[in-house]
C-alpha positions in Angstrom: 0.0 0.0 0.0 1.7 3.5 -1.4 0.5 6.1 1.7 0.4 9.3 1.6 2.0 11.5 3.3 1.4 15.4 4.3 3.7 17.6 6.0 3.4 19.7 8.7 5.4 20.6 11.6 5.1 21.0 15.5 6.7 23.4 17.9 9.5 21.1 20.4 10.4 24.1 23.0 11.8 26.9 20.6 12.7 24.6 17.6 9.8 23.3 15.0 10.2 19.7 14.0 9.0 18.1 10.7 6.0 16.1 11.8 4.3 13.5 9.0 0.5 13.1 8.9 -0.3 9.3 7.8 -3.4 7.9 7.5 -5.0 4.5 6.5 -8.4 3.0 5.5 -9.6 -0.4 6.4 -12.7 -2.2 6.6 -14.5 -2.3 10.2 -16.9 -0.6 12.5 -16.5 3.1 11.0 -14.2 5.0 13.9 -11.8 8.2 13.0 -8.8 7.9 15.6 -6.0 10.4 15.4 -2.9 9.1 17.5 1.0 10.4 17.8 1.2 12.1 21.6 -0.9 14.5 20.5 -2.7 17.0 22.6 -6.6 18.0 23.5 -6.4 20.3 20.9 -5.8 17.9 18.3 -7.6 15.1 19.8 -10.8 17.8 19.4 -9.9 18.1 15.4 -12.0 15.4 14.3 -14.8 17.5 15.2 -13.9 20.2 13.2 -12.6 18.2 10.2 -15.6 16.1 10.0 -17.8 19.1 10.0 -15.9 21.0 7.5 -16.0 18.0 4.9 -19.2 17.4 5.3 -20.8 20.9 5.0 -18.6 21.0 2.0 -19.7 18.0 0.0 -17.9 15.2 1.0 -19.0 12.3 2.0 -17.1 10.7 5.4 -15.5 7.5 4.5 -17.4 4.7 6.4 -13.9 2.9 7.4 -11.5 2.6 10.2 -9.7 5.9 9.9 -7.0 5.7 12.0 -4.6 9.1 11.5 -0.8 9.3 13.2 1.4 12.5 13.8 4.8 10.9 13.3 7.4 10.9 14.8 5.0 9.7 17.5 7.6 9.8 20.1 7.3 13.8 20.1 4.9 15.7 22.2 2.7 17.8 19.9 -0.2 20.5 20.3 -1.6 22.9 18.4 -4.8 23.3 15.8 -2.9 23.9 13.0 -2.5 20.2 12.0 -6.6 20.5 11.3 -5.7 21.5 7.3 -3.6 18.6 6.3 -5.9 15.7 8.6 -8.4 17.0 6.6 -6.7 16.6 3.4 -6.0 12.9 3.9 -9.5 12.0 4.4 -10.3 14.1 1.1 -8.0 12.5 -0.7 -8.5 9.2 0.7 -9.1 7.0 -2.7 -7.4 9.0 -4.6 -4.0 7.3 -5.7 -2.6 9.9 -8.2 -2.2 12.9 -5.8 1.0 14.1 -4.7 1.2 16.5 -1.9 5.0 17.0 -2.5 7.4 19.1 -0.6 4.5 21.6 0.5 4.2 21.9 4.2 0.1 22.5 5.1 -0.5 24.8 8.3 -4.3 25.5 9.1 -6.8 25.6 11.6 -10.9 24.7 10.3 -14.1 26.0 11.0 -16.8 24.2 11.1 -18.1 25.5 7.7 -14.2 24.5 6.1 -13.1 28.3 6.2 -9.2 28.5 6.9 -7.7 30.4 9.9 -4.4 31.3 11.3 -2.9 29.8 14.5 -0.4 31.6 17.2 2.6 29.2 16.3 2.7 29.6 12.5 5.5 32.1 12.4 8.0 30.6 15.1 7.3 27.3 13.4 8.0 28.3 9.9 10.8 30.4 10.8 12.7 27.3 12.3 11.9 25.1 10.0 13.4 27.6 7.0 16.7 28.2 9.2 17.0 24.3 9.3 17.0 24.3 5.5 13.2 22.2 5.9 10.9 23.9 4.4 10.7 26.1 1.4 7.3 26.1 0.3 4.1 26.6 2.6 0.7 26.5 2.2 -1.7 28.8 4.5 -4.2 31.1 5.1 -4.3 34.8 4.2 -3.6 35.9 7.9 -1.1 33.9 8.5 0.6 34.4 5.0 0.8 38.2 6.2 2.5 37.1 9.1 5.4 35.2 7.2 6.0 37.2 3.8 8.7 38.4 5.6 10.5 35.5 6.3 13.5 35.1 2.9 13.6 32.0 1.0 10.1 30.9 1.7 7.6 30.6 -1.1 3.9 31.0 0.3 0.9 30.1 -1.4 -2.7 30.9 -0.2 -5.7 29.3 0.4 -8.9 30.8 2.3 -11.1 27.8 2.7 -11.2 24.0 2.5 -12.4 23.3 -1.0 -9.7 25.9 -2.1 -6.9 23.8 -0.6 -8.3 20.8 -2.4 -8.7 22.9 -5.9 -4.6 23.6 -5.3 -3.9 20.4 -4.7 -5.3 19.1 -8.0 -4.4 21.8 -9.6 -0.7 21.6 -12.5 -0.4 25.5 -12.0 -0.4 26.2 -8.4 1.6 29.6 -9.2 -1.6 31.2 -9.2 -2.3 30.6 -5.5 1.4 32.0 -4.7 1.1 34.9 -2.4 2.7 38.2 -3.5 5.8 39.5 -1.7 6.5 43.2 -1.5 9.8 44.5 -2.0 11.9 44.7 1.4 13.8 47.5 1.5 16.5 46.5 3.4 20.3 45.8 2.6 20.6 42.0 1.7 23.7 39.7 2.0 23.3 36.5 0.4 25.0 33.1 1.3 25.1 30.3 -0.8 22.0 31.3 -3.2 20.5 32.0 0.6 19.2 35.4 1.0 19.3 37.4 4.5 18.4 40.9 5.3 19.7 42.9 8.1 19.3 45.9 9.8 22.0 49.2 9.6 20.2 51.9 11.3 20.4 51.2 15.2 18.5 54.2 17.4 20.7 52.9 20.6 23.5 51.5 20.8 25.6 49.6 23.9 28.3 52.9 23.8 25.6 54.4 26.2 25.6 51.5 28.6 27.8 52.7 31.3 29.6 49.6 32.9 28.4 46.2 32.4 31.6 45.5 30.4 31.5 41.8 30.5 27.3 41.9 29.7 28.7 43.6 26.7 31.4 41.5 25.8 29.0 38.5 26.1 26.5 40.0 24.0 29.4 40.8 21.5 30.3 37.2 21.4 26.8 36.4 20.8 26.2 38.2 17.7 29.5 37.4 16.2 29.0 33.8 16.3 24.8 34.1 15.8 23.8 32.5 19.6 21.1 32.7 21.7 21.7 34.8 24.8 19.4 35.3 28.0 20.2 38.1 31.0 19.3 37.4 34.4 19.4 39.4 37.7 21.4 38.0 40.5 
């Protein structure tokens, strides 16, 4: 049996981790089960996905659904995952589609409308600093939230039965979302562009003392580390 697979990603402390959503179809008393640690919120999804297919046209497969968030090892939460569950159900007996290298972040509404979710852009952005992602497929809200992130394709979709239209569609250019021009200087890095910041209103010559805060935080940002202050 050829499975497909969608992509989507959870959020592991401050670093997103690539997180497959399988599924399979058998014969047997008709049950939806999603499984993989996952949390209430996801566990409350098949609510959500079964109304928005439904209320869109589809009929419910009467099989054993049984849908796993793997790795399964990994601790994940978040309604985002809502999209591609729904997808897999959608696309159940359908053998010819390919989902790709497009990663599928989305919360449903009942009525299959689309919405952003509070961990879309620290999710994204780790998963494009790891090299993992480079094309994403979202809602209008949440596209706004990451045009800003470089080397990220974004394509949008407002609503369930537009996702599925991209999905079958051979020219999915036309749901790419629009990037405006950002006027900042740009240094590039293996074909890798990065934008960075010249004008700086303050600046650590008006820190009196604190010489070794400032040699830390000098260290820091030569070598592109993470750096927390605390009071002793």
């Amino acid at each position: 049996m050829n499975m497909k697979i969608i992509k989507s990603a959870s959020l592991d402390t401050i670093d997103a981790i690539s997180i497959d959503v399988e599924s399979t179809f058998t014969k047997g008393l008709p049950t939806f089960t999603i499984v993989g640690m996952i949390s209430t919120s996801i566990s409350e999804s098949k609510e959500r996905v079964k109304s928005a297919l439904l209320i869109n046209g589809f009929k419910f497969p009467p099989l054993k659904i049984i849908v796993n968030l793997s790795p399964s090892e990994i601790s994940k939460k978040g309604t985002h995952f809502d999209l591609a569950i729904a997808l897999q159900i959608a696309f159940y007996d359908n053998k010819k589609i390919n989902f790709d290298d497009f990663f599928f972040f989305g919360e449903l509404a009942l009525d299959g409308n689309i919405k952003d979710t509070t961990l879309i852009f620290p999710m994204v952005l780790s998963l494009v600093k790891k090299g993992e992602v480079k094309k994403v497929v979202v809602c209008e809200e949440s596209a706004k939230k990451l045009v800003n992130i470089p080397n990220l394709q974004i394509y949008k979709v407002k609503e369930l039965n537009e996702a599925i239209e991209f999905i079958k569609s051979e020219k999915k250019e036309e749901f790419l979302y629009e990037k405006k021009e950002i006027k900042h200087k740009i240094l590039e890095i293996n074909s890798e562009k990065y934008f960075y910041e010249t004008n700086y209103p303050e600046d650590f010559s008006d820190v009196i003392g604190q010489d070794m805060a400032k040699y830390a935080a000098m260290i820091c940002a030569a070598g592109n580390h993470h750096l927390i202050y605390t009071e002793l």
